[in-house]
VEXDREN-2710 file (C-alpha; in Angstrom, 1 decimal):
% VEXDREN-2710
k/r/px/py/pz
1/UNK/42.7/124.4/105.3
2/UNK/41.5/127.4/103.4
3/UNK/44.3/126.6/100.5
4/UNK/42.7/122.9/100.1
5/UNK/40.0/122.9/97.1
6/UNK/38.7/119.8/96.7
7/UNK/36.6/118.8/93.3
8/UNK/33.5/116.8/94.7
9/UNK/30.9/114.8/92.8
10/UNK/27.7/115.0/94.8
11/UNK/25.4/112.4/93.5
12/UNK/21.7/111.7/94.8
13/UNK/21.0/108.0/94.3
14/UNK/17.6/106.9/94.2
15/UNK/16.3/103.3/93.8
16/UNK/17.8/102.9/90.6
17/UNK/21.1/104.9/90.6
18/UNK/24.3/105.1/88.2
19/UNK/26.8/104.5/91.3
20/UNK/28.3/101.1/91.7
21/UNK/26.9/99.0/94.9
22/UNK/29.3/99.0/98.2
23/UNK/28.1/95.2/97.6
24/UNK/30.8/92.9/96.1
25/UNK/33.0/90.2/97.1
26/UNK/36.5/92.5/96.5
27/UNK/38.0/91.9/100.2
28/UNK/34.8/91.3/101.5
29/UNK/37.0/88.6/103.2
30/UNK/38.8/90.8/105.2
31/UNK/38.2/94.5/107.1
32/UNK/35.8/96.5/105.3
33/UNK/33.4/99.2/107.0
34/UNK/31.0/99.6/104.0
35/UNK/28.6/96.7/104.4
36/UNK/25.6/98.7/103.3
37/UNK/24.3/101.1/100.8
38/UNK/25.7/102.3/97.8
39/UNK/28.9/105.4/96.6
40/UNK/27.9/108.5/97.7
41/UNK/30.4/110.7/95.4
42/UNK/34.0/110.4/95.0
43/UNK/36.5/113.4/95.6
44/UNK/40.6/114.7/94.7
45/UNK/42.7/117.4/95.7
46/UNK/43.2/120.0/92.8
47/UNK/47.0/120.6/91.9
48/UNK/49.4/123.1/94.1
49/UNK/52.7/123.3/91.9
50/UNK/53.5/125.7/94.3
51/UNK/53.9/123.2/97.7
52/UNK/54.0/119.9/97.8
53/UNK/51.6/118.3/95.1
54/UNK/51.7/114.7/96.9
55/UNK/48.4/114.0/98.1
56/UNK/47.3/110.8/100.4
57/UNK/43.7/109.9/101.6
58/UNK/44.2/107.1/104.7
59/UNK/41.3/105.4/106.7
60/UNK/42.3/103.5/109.8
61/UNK/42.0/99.7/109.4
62/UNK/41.6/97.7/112.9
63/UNK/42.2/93.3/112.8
64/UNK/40.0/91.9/113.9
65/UNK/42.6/89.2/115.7
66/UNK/46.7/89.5/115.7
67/UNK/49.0/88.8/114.7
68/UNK/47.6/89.5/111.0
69/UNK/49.4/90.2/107.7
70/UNK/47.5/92.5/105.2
71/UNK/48.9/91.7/101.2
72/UNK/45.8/92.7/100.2
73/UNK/44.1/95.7/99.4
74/UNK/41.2/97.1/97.5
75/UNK/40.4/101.1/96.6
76/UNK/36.9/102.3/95.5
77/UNK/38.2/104.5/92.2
78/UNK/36.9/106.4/89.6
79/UNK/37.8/109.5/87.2
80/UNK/36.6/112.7/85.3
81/UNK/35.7/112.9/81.9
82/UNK/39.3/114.5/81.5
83/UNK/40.8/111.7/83.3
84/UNK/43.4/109.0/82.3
85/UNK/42.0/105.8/82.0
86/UNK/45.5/104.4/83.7
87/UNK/46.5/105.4/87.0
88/UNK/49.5/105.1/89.0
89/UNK/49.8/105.5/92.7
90/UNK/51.2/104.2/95.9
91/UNK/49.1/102.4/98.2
92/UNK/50.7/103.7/101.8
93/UNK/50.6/101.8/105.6
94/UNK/50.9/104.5/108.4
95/UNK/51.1/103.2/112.2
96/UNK/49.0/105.4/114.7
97/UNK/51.8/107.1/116.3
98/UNK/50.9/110.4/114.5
99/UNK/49.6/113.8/116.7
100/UNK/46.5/112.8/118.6
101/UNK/46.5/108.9/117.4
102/UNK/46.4/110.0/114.0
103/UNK/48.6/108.6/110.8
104/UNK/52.6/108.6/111.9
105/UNK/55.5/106.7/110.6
106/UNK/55.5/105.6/107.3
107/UNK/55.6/101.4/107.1
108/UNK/55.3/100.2/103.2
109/UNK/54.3/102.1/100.1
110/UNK/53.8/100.1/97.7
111/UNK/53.6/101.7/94.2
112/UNK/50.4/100.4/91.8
113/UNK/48.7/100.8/88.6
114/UNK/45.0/101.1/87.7
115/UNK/44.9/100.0/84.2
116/UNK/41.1/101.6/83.3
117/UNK/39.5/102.9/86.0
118/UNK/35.8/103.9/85.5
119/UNK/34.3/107.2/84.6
120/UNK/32.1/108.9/87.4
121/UNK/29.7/108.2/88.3
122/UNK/30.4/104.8/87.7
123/UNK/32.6/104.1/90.8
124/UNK/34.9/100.5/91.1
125/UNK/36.9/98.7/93.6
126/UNK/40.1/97.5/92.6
127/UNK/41.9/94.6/93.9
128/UNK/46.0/94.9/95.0
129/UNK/46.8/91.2/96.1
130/UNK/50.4/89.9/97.1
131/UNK/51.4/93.1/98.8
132/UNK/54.3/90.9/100.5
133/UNK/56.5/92.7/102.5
134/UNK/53.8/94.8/105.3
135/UNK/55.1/94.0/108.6
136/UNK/52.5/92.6/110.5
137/UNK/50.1/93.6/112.9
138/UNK/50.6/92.2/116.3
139/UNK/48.5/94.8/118.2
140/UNK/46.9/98.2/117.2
141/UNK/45.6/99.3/113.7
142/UNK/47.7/100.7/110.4
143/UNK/46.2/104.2/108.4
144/UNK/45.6/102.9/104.6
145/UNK/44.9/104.3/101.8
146/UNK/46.5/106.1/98.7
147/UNK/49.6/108.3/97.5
148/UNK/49.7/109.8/94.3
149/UNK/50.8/113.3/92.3
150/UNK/48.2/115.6/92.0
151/UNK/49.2/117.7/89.7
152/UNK/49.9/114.6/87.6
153/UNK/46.1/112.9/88.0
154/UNK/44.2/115.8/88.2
155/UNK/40.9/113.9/87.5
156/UNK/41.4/110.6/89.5
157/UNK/39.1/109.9/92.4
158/UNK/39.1/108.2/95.8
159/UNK/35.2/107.3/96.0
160/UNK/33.4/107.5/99.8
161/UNK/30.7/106.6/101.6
162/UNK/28.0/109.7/103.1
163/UNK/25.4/108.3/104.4
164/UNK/24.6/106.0/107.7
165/UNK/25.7/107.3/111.4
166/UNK/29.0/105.2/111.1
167/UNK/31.8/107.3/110.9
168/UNK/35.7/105.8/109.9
169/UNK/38.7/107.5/111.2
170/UNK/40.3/109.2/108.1
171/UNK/43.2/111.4/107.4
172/UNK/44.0/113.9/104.0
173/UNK/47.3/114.4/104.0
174/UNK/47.9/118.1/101.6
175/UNK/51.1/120.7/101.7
176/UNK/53.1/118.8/104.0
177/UNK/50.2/118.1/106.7
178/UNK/47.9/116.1/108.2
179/UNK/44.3/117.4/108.4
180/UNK/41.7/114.9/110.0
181/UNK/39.1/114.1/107.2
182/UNK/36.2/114.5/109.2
183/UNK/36.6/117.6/110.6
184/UNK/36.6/119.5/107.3
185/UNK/34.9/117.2/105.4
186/UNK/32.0/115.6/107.7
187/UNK/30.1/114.2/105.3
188/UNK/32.4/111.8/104.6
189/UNK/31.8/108.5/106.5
190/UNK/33.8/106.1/105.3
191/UNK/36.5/105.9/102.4
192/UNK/36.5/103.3/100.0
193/UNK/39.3/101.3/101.3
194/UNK/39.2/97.6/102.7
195/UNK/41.7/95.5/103.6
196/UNK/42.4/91.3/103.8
197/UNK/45.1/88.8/104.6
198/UNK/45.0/86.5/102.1
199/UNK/46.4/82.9/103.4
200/UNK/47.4/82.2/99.9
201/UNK/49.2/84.9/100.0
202/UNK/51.2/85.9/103.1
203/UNK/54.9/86.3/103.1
204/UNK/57.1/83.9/102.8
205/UNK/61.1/83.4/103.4
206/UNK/62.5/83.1/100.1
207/UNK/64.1/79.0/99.2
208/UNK/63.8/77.9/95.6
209/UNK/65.6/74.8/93.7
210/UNK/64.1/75.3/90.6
211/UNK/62.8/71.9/90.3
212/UNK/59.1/72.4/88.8
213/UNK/58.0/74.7/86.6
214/UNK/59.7/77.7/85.1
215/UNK/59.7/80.3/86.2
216/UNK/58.3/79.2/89.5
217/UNK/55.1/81.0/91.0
218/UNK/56.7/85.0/91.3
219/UNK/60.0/84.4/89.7
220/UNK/60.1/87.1/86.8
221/UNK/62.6/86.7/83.8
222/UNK/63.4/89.5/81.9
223/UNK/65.9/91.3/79.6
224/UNK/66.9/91.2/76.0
225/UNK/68.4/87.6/76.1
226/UNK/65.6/86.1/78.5
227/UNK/64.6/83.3/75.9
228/UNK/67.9/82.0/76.7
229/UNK/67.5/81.8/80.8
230/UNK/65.6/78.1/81.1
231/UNK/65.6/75.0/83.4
232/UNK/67.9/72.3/82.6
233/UNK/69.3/69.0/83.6
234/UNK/71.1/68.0/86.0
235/UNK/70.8/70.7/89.3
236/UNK/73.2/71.3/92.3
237/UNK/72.8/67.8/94.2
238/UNK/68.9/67.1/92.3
239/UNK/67.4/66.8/89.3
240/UNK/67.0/70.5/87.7
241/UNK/68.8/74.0/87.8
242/UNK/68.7/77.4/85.8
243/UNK/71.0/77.3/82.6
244/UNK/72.1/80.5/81.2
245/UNK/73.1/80.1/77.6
246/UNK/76.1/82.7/77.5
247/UNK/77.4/79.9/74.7
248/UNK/74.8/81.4/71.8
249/UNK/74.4/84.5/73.0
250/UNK/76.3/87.8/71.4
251/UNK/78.4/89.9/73.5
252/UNK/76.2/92.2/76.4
253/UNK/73.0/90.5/75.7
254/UNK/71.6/90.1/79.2
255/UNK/68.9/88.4/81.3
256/UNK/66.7/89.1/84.6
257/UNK/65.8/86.3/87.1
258/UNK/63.7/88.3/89.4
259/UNK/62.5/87.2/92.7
260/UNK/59.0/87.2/94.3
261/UNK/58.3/89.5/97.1
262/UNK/59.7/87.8/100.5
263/UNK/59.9/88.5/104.0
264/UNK/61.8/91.7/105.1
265/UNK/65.8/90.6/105.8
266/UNK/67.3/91.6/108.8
267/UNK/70.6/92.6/109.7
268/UNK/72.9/90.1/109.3
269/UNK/71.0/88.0/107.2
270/UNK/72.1/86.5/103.0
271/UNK/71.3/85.1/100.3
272/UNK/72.6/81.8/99.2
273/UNK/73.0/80.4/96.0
274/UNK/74.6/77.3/93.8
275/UNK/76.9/78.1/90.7
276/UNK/78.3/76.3/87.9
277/UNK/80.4/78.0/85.0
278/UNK/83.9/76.5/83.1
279/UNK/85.5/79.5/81.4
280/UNK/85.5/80.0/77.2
281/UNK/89.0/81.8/76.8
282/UNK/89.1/85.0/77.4
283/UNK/84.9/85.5/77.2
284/UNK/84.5/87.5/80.3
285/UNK/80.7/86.2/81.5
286/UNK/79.2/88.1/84.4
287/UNK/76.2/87.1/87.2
288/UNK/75.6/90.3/88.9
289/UNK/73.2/89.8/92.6
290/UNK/71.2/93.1/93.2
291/UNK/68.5/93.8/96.2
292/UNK/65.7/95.9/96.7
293/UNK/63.9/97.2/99.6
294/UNK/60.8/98.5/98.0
295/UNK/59.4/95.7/96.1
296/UNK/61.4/96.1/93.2
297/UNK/60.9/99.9/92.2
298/UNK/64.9/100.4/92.6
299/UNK/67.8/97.9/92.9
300/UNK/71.4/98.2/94.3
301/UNK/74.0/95.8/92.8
302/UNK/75.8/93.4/96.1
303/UNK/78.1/91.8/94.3
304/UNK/79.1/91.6/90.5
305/UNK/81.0/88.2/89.4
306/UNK/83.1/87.8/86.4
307/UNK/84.2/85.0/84.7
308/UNK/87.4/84.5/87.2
309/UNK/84.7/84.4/90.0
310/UNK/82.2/82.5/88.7
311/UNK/85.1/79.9/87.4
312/UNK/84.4/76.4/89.0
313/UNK/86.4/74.0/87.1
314/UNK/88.1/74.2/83.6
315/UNK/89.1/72.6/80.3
316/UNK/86.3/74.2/78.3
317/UNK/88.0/76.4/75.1
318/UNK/86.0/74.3/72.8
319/UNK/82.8/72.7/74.7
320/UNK/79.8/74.2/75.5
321/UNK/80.0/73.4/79.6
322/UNK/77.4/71.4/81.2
323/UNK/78.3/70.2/85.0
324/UNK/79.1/66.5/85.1
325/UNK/79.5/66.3/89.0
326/UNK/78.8/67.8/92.4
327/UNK/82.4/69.0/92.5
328/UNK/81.9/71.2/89.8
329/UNK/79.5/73.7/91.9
330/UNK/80.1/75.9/94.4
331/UNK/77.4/77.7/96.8
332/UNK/78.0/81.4/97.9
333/UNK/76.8/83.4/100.5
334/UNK/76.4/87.3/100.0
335/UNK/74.9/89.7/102.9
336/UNK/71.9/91.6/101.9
337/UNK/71.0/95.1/103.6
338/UNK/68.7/95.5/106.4
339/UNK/64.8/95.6/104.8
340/UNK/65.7/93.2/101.4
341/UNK/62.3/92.7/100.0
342/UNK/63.5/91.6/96.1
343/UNK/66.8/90.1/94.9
344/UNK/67.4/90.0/91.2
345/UNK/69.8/87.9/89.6
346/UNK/71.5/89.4/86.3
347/UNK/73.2/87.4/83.7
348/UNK/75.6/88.8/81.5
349/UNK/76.9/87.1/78.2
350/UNK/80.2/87.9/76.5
351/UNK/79.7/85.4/74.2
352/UNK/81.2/83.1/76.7
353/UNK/80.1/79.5/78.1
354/UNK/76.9/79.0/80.3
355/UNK/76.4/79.8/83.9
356/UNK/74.3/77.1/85.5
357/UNK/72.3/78.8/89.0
358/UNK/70.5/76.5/91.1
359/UNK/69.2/76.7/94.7
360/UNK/68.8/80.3/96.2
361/UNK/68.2/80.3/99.9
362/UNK/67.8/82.9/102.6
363/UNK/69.9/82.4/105.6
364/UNK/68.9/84.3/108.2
365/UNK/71.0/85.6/111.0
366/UNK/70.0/84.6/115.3
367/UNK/71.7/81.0/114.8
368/UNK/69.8/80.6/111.6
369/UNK/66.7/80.8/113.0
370/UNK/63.9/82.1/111.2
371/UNK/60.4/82.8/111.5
372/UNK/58.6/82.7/108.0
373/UNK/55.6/84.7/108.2
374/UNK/52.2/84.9/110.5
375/UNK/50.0/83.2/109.1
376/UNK/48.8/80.6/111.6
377/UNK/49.2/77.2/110.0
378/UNK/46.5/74.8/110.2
379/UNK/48.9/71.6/111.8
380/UNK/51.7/70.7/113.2
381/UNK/54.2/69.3/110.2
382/UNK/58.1/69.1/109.5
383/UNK/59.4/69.6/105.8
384/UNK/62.2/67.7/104.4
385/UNK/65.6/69.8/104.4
386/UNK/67.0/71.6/101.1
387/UNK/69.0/70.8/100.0
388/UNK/69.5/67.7/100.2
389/UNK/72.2/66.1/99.9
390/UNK/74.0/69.6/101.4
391/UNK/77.3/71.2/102.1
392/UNK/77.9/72.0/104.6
393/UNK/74.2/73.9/105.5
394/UNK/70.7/73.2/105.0
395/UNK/67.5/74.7/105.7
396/UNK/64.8/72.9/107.8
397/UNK/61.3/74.1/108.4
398/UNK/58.2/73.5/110.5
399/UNK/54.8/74.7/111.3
400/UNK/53.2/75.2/115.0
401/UNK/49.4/75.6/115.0
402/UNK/49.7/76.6/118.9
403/UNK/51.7/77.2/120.9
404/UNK/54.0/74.8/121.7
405/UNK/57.7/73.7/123.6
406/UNK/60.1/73.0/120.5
407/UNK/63.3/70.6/120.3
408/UNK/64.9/69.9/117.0
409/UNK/67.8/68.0/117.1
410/UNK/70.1/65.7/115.3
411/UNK/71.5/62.4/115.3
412/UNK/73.9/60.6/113.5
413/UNK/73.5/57.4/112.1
414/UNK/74.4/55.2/115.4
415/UNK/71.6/57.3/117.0
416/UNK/74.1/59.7/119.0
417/UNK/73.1/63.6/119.4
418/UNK/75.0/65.3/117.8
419/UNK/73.3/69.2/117.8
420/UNK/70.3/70.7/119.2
421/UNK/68.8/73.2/116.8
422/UNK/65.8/74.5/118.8
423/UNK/64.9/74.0/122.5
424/UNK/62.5/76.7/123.4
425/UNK/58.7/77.6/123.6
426/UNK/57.5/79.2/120.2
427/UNK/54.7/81.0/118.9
428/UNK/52.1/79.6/116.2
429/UNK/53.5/79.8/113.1
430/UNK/55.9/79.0/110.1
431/UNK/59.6/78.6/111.3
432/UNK/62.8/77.9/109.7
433/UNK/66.5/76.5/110.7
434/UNK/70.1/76.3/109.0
435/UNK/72.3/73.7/110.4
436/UNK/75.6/73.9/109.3
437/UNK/77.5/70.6/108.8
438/UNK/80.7/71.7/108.8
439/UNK/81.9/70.4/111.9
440/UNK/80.8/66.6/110.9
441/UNK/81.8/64.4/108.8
442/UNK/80.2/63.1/105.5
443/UNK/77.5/60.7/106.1
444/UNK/73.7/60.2/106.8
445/UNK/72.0/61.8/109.9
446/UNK/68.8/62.7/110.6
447/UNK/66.3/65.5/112.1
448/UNK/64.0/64.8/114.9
449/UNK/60.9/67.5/116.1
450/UNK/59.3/67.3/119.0
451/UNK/56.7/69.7/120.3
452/UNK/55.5/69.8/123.8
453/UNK/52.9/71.2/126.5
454/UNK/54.9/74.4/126.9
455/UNK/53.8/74.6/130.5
456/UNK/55.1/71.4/131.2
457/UNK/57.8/70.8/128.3
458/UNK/56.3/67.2/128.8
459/UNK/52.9/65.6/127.1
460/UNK/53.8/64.9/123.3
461/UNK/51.8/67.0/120.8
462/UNK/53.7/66.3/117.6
463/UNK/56.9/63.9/116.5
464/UNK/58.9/63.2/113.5
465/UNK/61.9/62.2/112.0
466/UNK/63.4/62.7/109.0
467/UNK/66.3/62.0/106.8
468/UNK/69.3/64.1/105.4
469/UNK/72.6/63.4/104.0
470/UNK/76.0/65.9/103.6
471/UNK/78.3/65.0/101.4
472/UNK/81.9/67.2/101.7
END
């Protein structure tokens, strides 16, 4: 450890000190270990540009109940008089199977900016909300802290408690290795890192129909002809979809429709959406689907649709195209890769006619059954489908508070089964279902959930019924 040089502010506080209180309300609604007493100093690891210069400090962070979902996170932070006032780093989820319990496989790192962080020996936490995307913790604790260049913030600190006879678990990872913090470093008690599961703001399966306001909560639009990316009447079997203006816009102007955060996809699972476009001549108008896997940082382009693909009816050389009827969309599916965090819709003009995009859905693989994320709801409830009308699939959600025996099924409109959808005991929390209509025939049918005593699949906690119509 001899090749480690740390800079470290010692600081002796007295009744009236220059350090900031460990008192505040950042995460204090969460896992913290700093109740009491004030900053003792604040530390970094001086640049090696000849190993590796990435430098993490972790703490290990225990629930204090599972399953729980941290997209949350707050950093005590400061830096030298030499320091940039803005920071970039990664904030970084280990799991405990390291050497001797310590930090081991990699989860999330999710890459963050401090945009004026305090000069020492003024020392700040920072809030990081919607982190969506950290698997959750069903058992078992996750190492969390910070990732950064050292050679590139020479004078950004980590601050930490030294004072008390509570000592936190922590980790310095320099040169390739893991060294455990307090056994080089012992008067560090506890790094400033706490933790929180927000239930505003846990993951959530991704389903949008763009029917309020625009963007919706998360949804980023972006590019040099985003003023032309807007919501507009009529959408894809309701009231509102996303217009695309390729009509007034010059040849390779482009916009960005970017996704919120969303639960991690799985193998097997898509992303659906509706479509709308009536060629201009020759005008060669593009929608391009891309995914990412870590939040956004880097994108990979799925599919890339031209003008010939993206062609849903015709007879439009001299009209600007707006869809007149549910005939003249069509709804695509395209695979995403295993660990899909981010999908990004890019629209291309050639100084064509408009693409109109409306409804983009997850489906999720395991007969289209999904679970949406961990946080426990508060009651039992059943959501109306979208969309609806459909064809031929729709999506169908419900919450459990407990657990609970669940049947979902469906019935035509003489009162005749005609599917079961679920029919199985389920843990507390937020589920969703495809059914696929395209075995039946046009017409109105509707959704019934019941949840039972899973010991007894008998004695009725929760029903209710609901309507849906597919039109082919």
């Amino acid at each position: 450890m001899k090749k480690v040089i740390l800079i470290i502010f010692m600081f002796i506080f007295f009744r009236i000190h220059f350090g900031m209180d460990i008192v505040d309300t950042n995460c204090r609604g969460g896992i913290y270990y700093d109740s009491t007493g004030a900053f003792t100093s604040a530390m970094t690891i001086n640049c090696n540009a000849n190993h590796d210069n990435w430098s993490r400090w972790v703490m290990k962070i225990t629930p204090p109940y599972y399953p729980y979902t941290i997209n949350k996170v707050c950093i005590a932070i400061a830096r030298g008089p030499l320091g940039q006032s803005g920071w970039n780093f990664n904030i970084v989820f280990y799991d405990t199977t390291g050497s001797e319990g310590g930090p081991g496989n990699l989860v999330d790192s999710i890459p963050v900016s401090v945009p004026n962080a305090p000069i020492y020996p003024s020392i700040v936490y920072f809030t990081f909300s919607n982190l969506y995307g950290v698997p959750p913790l069903y058992n078992g604790s996750y190492y969390i802290g910070i990732s950064y260049n050292s050679c590139l913030w020479k004078f950004d600190y980590i601050g930490y408690i030294g004072t008390g006879n509570y000592q936190r678990p922590g980790y310095l990872y320099y040169d390739t290795t893991w060294y455990l913090l307090q056994t080089y470093y012992p008067q560090i008690k506890i790094l400033g890192i706490r933790a929180e599961q927000n239930p505003q703001q846990t993951t959530q399966s991704l389903c949008e129909s763009f029917d309020n306001n625009f963007p919706p909560a998360g949804w980023v639009v972006s590019g040099s002809a985003a003023s032309y990316l807007s919501k507009m009447n009529p959408g894809y079997y309701d009231s509102y979809s996303v217009r695309f203006r390729s009509w007034e816009i010059p040849s390779s102007e482009f916009a960005n429709f970017t996704s919120p955060i969303f639960d991690l996809s799985s193998a097997g699972d898509s992303i659906g959406f509706a479509y709308a476009y009536c060629p201009y001549y020759s005008a060669n108008d593009q929608l391009i689907i891309q995914a990412s896997t870590d939040h956004g940082t880097n994108f990979i382009t799925l599919l890339t649709m031209n003008a010939t693909d993206l062609t849903t009816t015709t007879g439009c050389n001299n009209t600007e195209f707006t869809p007149s009827s549910n005939s003249q969309w069509a709804y695509k599916f395209v695979g995403l890769p295993v660990g899909t965090d981010k999908i990004n819709f890019k629209f291309v003009s050639a100084w064509g006619n408009d693409i109109w995009f409306d409804s983009a859905c997850i489906k999720s693989h395991l007969s289209g059954i999904k679970k949406l994320s961990n946080q426990i709801p508060k009651e039992f409830s059943l959501s109306q489908n979208y969309p609806n009308p459909f064809n031929p699939e729709t999506l169908i959600n419900y919450e459990l508070p407990k657990l609970g025996f669940v049947k979902l099924e469906v019935y035509d409109i003489l009162g005749a089964k005609v599917a079961t959808l679920v029919n199985e005991t389920k843990q507390p929390g937020n589920y969703s279902v495809i059914f696929n209509g395209s075995n039946f025939s046009s017409g109105v049918y509707f959704y019934k959930l019941e949840i039972l005593d899973p010991e007894t699949s008998s004695g009725l906690y929760f029903s209710e019924t609901k309507k849906m119509v597919l039109i082919k």
